[in-house]
C-alpha positions in Angstrom: 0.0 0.0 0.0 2.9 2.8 0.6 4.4 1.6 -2.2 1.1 2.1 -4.3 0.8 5.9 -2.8 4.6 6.6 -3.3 3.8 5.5 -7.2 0.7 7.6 -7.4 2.1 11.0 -5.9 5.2 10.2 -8.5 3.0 9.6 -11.7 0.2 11.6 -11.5 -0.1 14.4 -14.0 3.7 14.3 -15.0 3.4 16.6 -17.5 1.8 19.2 -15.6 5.1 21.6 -14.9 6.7 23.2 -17.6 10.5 21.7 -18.2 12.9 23.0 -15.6 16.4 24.2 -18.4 18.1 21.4 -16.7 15.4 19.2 -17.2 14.9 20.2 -20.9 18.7 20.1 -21.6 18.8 16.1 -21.1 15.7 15.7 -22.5 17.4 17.1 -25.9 20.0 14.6 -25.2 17.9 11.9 -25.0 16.1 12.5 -27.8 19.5 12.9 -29.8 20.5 9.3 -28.5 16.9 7.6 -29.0 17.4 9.3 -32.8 20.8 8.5 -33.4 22.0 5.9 -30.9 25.1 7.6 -29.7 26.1 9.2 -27.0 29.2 10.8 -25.9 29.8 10.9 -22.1 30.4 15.3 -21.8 33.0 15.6 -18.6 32.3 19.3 -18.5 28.6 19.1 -18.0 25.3 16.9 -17.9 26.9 14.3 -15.5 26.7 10.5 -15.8 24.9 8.7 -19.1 22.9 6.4 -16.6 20.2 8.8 -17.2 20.0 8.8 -20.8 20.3 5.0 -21.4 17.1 4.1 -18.9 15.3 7.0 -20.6 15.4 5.0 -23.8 12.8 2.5 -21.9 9.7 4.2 -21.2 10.4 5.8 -25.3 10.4 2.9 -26.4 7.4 1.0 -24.8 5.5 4.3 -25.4 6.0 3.9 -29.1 8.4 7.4 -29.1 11.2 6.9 -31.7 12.1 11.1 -32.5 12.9 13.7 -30.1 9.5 15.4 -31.4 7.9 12.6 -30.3 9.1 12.9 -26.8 7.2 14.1 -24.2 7.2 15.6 -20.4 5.5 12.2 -19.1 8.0 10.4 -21.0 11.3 11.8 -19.8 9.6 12.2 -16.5 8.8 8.2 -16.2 12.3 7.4 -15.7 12.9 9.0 -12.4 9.4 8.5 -11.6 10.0 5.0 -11.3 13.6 5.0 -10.0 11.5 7.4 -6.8 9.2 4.5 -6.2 11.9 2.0 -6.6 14.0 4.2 -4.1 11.3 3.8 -1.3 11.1 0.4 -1.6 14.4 -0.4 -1.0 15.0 2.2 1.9 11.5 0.0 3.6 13.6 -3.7 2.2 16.6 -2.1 4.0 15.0 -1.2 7.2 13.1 -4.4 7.7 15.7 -6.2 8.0 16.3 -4.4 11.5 12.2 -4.7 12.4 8.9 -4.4 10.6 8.0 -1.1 12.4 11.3 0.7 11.4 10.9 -1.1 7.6 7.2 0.5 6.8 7.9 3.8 9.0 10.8 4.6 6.7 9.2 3.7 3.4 5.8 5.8 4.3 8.1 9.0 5.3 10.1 8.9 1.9 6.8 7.9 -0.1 5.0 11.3 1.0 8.2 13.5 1.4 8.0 16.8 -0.8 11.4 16.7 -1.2 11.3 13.1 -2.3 8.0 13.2 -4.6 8.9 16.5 -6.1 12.4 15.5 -7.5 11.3 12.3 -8.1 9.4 14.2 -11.3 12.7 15.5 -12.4 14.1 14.7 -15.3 18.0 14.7 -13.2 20.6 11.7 -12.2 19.8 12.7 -8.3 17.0 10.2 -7.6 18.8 7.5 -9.6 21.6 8.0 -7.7 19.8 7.7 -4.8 18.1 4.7 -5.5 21.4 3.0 -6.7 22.5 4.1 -3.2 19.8 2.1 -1.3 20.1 -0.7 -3.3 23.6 -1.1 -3.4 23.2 -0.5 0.7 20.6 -3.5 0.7 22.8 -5.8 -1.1 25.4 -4.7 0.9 23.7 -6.0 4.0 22.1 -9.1 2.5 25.6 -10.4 1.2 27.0 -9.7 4.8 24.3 -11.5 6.6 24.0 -14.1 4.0 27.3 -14.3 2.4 26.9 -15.3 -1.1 28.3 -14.3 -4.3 25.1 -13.5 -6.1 24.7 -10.8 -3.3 28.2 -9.3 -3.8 27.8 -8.8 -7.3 24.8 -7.1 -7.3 26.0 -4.5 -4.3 29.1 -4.2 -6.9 26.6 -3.5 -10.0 24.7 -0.9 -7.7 28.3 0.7 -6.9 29.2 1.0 -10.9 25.2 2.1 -12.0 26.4 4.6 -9.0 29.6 5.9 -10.9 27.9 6.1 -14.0 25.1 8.3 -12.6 27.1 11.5 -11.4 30.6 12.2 -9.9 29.6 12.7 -6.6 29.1 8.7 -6.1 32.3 7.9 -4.5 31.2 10.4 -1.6 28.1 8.2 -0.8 30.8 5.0 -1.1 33.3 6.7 1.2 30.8 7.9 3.6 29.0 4.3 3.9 32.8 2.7 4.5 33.3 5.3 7.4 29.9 4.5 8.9 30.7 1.4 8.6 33.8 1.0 10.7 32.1 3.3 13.8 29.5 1.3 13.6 32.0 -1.8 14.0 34.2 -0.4 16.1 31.1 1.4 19.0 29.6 -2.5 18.4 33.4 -4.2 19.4 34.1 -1.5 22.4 30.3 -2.0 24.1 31.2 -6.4 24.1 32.3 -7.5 27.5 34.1 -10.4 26.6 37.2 -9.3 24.7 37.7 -12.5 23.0 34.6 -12.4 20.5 36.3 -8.5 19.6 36.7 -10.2 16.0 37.4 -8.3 12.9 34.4 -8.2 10.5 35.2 -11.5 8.2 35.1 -10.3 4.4 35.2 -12.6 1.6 38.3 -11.0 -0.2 37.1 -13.0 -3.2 33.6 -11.8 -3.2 35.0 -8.4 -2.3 37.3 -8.2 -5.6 34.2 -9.4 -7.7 32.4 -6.8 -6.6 34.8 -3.8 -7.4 35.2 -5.9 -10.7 31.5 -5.5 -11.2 31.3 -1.8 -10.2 34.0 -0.9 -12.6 32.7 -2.8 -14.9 29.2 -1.6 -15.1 30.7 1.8 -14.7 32.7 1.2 -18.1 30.3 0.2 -20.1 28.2 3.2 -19.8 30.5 5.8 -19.7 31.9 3.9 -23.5 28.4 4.2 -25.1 28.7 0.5 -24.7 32.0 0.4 -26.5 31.5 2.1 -29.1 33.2 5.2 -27.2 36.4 4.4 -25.6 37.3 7.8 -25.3 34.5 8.1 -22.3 37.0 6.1 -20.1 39.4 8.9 -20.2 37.0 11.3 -19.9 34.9 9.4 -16.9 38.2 9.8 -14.8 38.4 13.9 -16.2 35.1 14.8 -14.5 36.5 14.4 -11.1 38.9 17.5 -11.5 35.8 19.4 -13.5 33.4 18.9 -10.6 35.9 19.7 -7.9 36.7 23.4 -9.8 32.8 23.8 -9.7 32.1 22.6 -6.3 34.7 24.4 -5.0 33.0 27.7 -5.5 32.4 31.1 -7.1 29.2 30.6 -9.4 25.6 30.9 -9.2 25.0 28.2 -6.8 27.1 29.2 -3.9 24.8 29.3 -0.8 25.1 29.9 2.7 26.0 26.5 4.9 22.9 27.2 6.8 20.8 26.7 2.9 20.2 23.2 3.9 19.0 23.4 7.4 16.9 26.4 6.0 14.7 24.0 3.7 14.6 21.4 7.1 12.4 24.0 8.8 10.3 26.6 8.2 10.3 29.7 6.3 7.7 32.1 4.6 7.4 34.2 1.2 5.0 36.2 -0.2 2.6 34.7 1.6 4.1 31.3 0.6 4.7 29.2 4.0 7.1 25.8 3.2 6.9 24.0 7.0 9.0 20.6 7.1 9.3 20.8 11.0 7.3 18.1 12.3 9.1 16.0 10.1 12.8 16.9 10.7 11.5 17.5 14.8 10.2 13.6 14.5 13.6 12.4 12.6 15.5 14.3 15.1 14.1 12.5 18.0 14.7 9.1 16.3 18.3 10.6 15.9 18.7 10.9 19.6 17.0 7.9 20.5 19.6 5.8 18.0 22.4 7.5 19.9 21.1 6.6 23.2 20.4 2.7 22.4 24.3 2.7 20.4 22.7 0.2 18.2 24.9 -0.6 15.3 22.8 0.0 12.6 21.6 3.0 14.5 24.9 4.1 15.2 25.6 3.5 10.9 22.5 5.7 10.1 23.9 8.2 12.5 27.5 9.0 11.3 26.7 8.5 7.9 23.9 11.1 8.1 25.8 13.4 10.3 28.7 13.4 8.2 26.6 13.9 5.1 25.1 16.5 6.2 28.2 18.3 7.8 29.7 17.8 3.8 27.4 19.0 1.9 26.3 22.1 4.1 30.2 23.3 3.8 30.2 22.6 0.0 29.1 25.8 -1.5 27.9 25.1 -4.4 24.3 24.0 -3.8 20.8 23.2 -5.0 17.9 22.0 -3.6 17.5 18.7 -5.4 20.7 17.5 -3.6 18.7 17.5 -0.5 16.7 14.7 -1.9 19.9 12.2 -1.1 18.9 13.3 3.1 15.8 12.4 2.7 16.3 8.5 3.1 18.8 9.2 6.0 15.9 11.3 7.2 13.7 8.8 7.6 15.6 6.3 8.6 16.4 8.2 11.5 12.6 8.4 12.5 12.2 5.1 11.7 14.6 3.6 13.7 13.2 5.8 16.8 10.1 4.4 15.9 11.0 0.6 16.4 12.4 1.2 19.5 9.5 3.2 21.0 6.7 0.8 19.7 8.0 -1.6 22.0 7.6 0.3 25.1 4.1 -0.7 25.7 0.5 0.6 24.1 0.0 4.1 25.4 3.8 4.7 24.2 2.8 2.8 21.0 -0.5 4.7 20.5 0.6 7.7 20.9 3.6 7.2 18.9 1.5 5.7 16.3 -0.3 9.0 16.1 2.4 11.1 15.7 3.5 9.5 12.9 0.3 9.6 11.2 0.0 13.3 11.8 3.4 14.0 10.6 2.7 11.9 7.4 -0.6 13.9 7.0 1.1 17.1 7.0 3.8 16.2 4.5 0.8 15.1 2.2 -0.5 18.8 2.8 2.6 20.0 1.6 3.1 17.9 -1.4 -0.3 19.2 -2.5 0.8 22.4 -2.8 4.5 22.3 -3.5 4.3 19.3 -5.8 0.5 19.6 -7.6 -0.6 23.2 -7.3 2.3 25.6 -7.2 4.7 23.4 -8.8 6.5 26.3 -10.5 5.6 29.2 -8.1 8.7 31.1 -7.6 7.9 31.4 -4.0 8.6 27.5 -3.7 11.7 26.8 -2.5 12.1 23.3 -4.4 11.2 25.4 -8.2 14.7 26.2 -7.7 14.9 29.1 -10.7 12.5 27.3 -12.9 10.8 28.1 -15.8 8.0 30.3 -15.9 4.7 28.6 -16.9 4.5 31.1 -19.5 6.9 29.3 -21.7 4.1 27.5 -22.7 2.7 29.9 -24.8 6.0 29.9 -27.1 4.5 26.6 -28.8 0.9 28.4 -29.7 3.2 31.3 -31.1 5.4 29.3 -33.1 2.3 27.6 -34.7 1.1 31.1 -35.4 4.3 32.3 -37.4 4.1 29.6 -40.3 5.7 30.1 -42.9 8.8 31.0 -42.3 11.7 30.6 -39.7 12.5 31.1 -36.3 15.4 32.7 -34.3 16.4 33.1 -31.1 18.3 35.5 -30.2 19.7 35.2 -27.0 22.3 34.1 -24.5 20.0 32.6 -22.1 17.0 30.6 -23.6 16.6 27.2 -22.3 14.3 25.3 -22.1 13.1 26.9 -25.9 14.7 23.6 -27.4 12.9 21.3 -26.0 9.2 23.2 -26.7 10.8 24.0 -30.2 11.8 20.4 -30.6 9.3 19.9 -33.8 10.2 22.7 -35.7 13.3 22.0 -38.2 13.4 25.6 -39.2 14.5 27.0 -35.9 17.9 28.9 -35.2 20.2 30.4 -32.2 22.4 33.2 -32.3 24.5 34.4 -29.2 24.9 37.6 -31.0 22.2 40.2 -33.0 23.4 38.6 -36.9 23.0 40.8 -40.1 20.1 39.3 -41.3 17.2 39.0 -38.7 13.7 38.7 -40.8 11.8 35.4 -40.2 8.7 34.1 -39.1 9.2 34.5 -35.1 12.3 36.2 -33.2 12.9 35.9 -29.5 15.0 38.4 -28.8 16.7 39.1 -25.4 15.7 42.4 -24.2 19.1 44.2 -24.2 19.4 43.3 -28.1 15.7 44.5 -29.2 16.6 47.8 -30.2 19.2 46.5 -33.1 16.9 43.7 -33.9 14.0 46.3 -34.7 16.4 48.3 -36.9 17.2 45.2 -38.9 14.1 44.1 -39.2 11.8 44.8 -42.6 8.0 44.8 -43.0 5.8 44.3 -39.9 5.9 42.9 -36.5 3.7 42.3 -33.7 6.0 42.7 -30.5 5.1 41.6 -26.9 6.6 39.4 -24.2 7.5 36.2 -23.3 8.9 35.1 -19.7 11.4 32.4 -19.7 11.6 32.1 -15.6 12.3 34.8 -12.7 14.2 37.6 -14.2 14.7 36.3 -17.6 12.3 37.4 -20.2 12.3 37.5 -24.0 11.2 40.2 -26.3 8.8 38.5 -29.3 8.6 39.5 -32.8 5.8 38.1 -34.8 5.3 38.6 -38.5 2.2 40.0 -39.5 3.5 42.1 -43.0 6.1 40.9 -45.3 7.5 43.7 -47.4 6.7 42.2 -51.0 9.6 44.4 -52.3 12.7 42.6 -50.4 13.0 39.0 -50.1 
């Protein structure tokens, strides 16, 4: 049943938001491999190819063969899917410590804004957190169970990891560290100091598994072979990312940016409230410290260190948040199996707070994810388009015959609504010639544009997303006397 609602709040109405520019930029990309069948892994830009490659699935059972044939629900299905997937394994991976901490984890990530919003993303960050948790769960599985089927598939969740975005070996490290405090808090709290054993690892199922990772890894970042050159340039994008990580663009935030969209904050009237949910995972925090349990104790560091990371990082964006949701949860979770058992009032009353905390978050994925989904005032529509983008289709439609130009540094996500037109051009600068059917033109450049321009036009406006907009020229007159 939670996985049922986690599915519905993730595929209903898809389409509904107008492409984020990030969004609308891989979409282009995936349209170019469905067409052609190649890709080239980009170390500069775009991230991982993992993406692209399970976007080819829901084209394809859809009957979509052209980028013009591609659309929002379509790009959106991937991620959709990989969401639902993701809560599945976080409950999988926390029943294995107790049913109450399995379902409580899966139903806080199923109605999560955070998690339900990005989920609708066309971006690598909910694969990559999905990969994560089931790489986590096959971790576990193969150490309580010790086979080699179980190894190799944590190993192929580590590579599908690498070949989703750059940042994966953080997630790796981070899990190793939690790992070994967990170990070692378990090894110091034993009374008899000859069971203080060192974790027995199969070295042979171990290797396999790194085989595996770097294998998968490979053969996505080659285009399946057929692009050895994505090897070299797999191993580049480290340097790349730490140079834009490291600071000094757009997306540098306060360290506090994080903790921000944990609480509450207010604008324009616009109130975004996750309180009762961080409050609730912050008392299963406390309670995971005070019990020293070792899967606890994991949750804990690995959370806490996660957090401490990316909050000092400065380049930030919301939809990285979405990787703190599962720790998030689990936290609360794990709080909750250990209260449940401290008889029925505590249960009860437990038991209702969770409810009521759930309840809430479904309030605020009603707005956040179905109503004001690109409402500048929401803190997740992290600069996103402006729903007026969608008018560009009806105006393109009106200016037949004749061509169309854009004129303009800034004007994603235009591809991607222009994708059926094959008469549609982009200039960074105002060229010589500028006559055609339609001309979106940025604002700065209008004035040479309308000097270049011969017969009549119908000019107005067209908003691209906060503080971007586009002048429009539409041809109404062609001057029968030039050509």
């Amino acid at each position: 049943m939670i996985v049922a609602v986690a599915a519905w709040l993730r595929l209903a109405d898809l389409a509904d938001r107008p492409m984020h520019a990030d969004e609308a930029n891989q979409a282009v990309k995936l349209g170019h491999l469905l067409e052609g069948g190649e890709y080239r892994f980009d170390p500069r830009d775009h991230h991982g190819p993992t993406l692209y490659y399970l976007g080819l699935i829901p084209a394809w059972i859809r009957g979509q063969g052209t980028l013009a044939d591609l659309d929002e629900t379509t790009v959106r299905l991937t991620p959709a899917c990989a969401g639902i997937l993701g809560v599945l394994f976080l409950g999988l991976l926390l029943g294995r410590v107790s049913l109450a901490a399995g379902w409580s984890a899966a139903a806080l990530m199923a109605v999560s804004p955070l998690a339900v919003y990005y989920s609708r993303y066309f971006v690598q960050e909910t694969l990559l957190s999905t990969f994560f948790l089931l790489g986590l769960y096959a971790f576990v599985r193969w150490r309580q169970a010790g086979t080699w089927g179980w190894a190799i598939a944590a190993g192929g969740a580590v590579g599908l990891m690498l070949a989703t975005k750059a940042t994966a070996p953080l997630f790796v490290t981070l899990s190793l560290v939690a790992f070994a405090a967990a170990w070692w808090i378990e090894r110091a709290g034993r009374s008899d100091a000859s069971t203080r054993e060192q974790p027995r690892l199969d070295h042979q199922h171990v290797f396999a598994g790194i085989v595996v990772a770097a294998a998968v890894a490979a053969l996505f970042y080659s285009s399946f072979f057929r692009n050895p050159d994505g090897l070299r340039d797999a191993i580049r994008t480290y340097s790349l990312m730490g140079e834009r990580v490291a600071g000094g663009n757009a997306h540098d935030k306060s360290s506090l940016y994080y903790l921000e969209l944990l609480g509450w904050k207010s604008s324009g009237g616009y109130v975004w409230n996750q309180l009762p949910s961080t409050i609730l995972s912050l008392i299963g925090l406390l309670t995971i410290l005070a019990t020293r349990s070792p899967v606890g104790i994991f949750a804990a560091v690995y959370g806490l260190v996660w957090f401490l990371v990316v909050s000092l990082t400065p380049y930030k964006t919301p939809w990285i948040l979405i990787h703190g949701v599962p720790v998030l949860a689990a936290w609360a979770a794990l709080g909750a199996s250990f209260w449940v058992t401290r008889g029925v009032v505590v249960r009860v009353i437990f038991m209702a707070v969770m409810a009521a905390v759930m309840g809430w978050q479904l309030t605020e994925v009603r707005t956040m994810v179905f109503r004001r989904p690109a409402d500048p005032r929401n803190p997740l529509a992290y600069v996103h388009t402006s729903p007026d983008i969608l008018r560009v289709q009806a105006l393109a439609a009106a200016s037949q015959p004749g061509p169309i130009r854009v004129i303009t540094p800034e004007y994603w996500p235009l591809p991607w609504y222009l994708r059926g037109r094959q008469d549609v051009g982009y200039w960074s600068q105002v060229p010589a010639q500028c006559d055609a059917g339609l001309l979106l033109v940025a604002p700065a450049w209008a004035a040479t544009v309308r000097e270049r321009l011969t017969g009549s036009y119908e000019e107005s406006y067209l908003g691209l997303r906060p503080g971007v907009i586009l002048q429009v020229f539409r041809r109404t007159q062609v001057d029968s006397q030039r050509p």
